[in-house]
C-alpha positions in Angstrom: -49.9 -26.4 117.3 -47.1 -27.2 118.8 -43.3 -24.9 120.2 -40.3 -25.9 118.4 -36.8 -25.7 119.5 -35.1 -22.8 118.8 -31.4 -23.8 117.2 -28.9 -21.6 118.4 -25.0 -20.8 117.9 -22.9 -22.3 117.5 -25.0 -25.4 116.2 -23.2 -26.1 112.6 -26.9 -26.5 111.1 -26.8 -22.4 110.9 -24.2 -22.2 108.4 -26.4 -24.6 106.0 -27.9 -23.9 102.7 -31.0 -24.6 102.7 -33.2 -26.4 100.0 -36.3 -25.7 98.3 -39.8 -26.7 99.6 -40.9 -29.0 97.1 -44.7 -29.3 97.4 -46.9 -27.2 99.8 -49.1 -29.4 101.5 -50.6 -29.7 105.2 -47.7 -31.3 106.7 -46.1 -28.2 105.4 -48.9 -25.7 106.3 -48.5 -27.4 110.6 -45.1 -26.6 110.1 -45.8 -22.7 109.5 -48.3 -23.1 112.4 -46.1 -24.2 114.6 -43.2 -21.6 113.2 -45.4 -19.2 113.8 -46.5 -19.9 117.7 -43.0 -20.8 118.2 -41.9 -17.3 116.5 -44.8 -15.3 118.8 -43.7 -17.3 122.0 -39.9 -16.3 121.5 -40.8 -13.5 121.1 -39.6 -12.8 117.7 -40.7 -11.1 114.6 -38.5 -13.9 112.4 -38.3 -17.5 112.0 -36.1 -19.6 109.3 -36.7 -23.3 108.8 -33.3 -23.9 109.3 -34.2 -22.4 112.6 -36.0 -24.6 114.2 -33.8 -28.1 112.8 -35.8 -28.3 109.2 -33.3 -27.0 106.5 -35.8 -26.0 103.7 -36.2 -22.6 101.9 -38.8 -21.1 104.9 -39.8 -18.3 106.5 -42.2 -16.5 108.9 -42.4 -13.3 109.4 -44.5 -10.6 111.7 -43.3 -6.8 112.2 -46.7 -5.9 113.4 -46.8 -4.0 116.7 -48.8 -6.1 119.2 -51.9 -8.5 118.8 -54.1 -5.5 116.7 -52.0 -5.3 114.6 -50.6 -8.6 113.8 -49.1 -8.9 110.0 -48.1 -12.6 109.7 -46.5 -13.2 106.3 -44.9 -16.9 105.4 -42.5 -17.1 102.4 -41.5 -19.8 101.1 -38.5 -20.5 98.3 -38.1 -16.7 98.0 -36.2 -15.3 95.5 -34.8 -11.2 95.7 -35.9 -10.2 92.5 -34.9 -6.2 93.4 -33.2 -4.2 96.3 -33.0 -0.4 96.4 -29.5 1.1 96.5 -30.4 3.3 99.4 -29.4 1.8 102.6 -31.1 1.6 105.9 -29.7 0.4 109.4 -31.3 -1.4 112.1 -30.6 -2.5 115.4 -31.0 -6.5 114.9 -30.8 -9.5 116.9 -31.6 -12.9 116.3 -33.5 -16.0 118.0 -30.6 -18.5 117.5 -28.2 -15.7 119.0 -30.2 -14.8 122.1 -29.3 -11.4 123.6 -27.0 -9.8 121.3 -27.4 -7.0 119.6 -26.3 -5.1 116.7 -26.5 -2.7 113.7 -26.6 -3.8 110.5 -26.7 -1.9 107.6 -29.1 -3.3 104.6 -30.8 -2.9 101.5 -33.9 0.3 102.6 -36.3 -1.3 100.1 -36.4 -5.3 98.5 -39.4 -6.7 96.5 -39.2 -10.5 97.2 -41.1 -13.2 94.8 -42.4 -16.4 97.1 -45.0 -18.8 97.4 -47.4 -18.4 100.6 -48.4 -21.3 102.6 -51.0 -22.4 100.6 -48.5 -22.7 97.2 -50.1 -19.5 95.8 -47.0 -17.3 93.9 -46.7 -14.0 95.7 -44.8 -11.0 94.9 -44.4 -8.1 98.0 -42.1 -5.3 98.4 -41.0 -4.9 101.5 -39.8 -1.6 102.8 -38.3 0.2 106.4 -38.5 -2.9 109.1 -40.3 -5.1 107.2 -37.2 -5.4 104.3 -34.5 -5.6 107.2 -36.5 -8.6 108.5 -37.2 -10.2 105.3 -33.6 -10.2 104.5 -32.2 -11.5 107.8 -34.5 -14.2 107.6 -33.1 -14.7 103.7 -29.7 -15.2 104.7 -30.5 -18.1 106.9 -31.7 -19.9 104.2 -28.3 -19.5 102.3 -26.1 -19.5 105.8 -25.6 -16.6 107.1 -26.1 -14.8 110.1 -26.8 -10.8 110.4 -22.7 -10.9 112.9 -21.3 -11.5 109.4 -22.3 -8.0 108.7 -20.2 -6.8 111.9 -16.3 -6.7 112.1 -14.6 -9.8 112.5 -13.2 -9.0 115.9 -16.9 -8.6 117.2 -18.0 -11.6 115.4 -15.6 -13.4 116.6 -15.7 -12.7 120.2 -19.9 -13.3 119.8 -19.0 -16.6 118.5 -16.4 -17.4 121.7 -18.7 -16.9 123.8 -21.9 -18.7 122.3 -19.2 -21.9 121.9 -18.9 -21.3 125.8 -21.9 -21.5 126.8 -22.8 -24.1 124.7 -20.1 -26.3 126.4 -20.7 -25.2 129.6 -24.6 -26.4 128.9 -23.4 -29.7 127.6 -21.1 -30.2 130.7 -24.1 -29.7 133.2 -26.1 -32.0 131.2 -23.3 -34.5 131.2 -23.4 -34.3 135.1 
């Protein structure tokens, strides 16, 4: 297994749709591997494809608490076939926008139709942490990030200062 690179903001590739997986084979099943380890290293409990440079309809996911009590799920080309109307908000935060925070207000309850990593259909409802996860992890596949779900004079400001950094980076690695 190997550690992937993590993308981060404001990398363009973010704001990509992603495509579907079209055959699950064991190039595709190193990938999750490595998704995973790169997810657990992070640490994270969510990983897109898009994520880590490969824009295809991808996801890991693992909202266990600690190593008894590991719940690794992959899903790939998910489809939302149902999401509750009661709402639940988490505190979320995101590997591609490392150290910031914020609360976003979802869907409590989503059942989710996907293939696993070995092409086997799935269905799983996903409730409490587990369906605010799930969803996060969804948008990147179409392009969006849980700071569109904030006003746009915080998103903005988050975005400011992630373009900062990111050309103060490529300045010392001009040097």
């Amino acid at each position: 297994m190997a550690l992937l690179d993590i993308v981060t903001l404001p990398d363009p590739m973010l704001r990509e749709q992603s495509a579907p997986v079209e055959r699950v084979d064991d190039d595709l099943r190193r990938l999750v591997e490595n998704m995973f380890e790169t997810m657990y290293k992070a640490p994270g409990i969510g990983l897109a494809g898009i994520q880590v440079g490969v824009p295809r309809r991808i996801f890991t996911m693992d909202c266990g608490k600690g190593d008894d009590d590991k719940n690794p799920i992959c899903m790939i080309n998910p489809e939302i076939l149902w999401q509750s109307d009661d709402l639940s908000t988490y505190e979320e935060g995101c590997l591609s926008i490392p150290d910031y925070y914020a609360e976003v207000e979802r869907p409590a309850s989503v059942k989710f139709r996907f293939l696993d990593q070995f092409g086997k259909e799935q269905e799983m409802l996903c409730e409490g942490l587990d369906a605010t996860c799930a969803q996060h992890e969804f948008d990147h596949l179409n392009g969006a990030l849980f700071i569109d779900y904030i006003s746009r004079l915080r998103r903005d400001r988050v975005i400011k200062k992630f373009t900062k950094l990111a050309k103060q980076k490529d300045k010392q690695g001009i040097l």
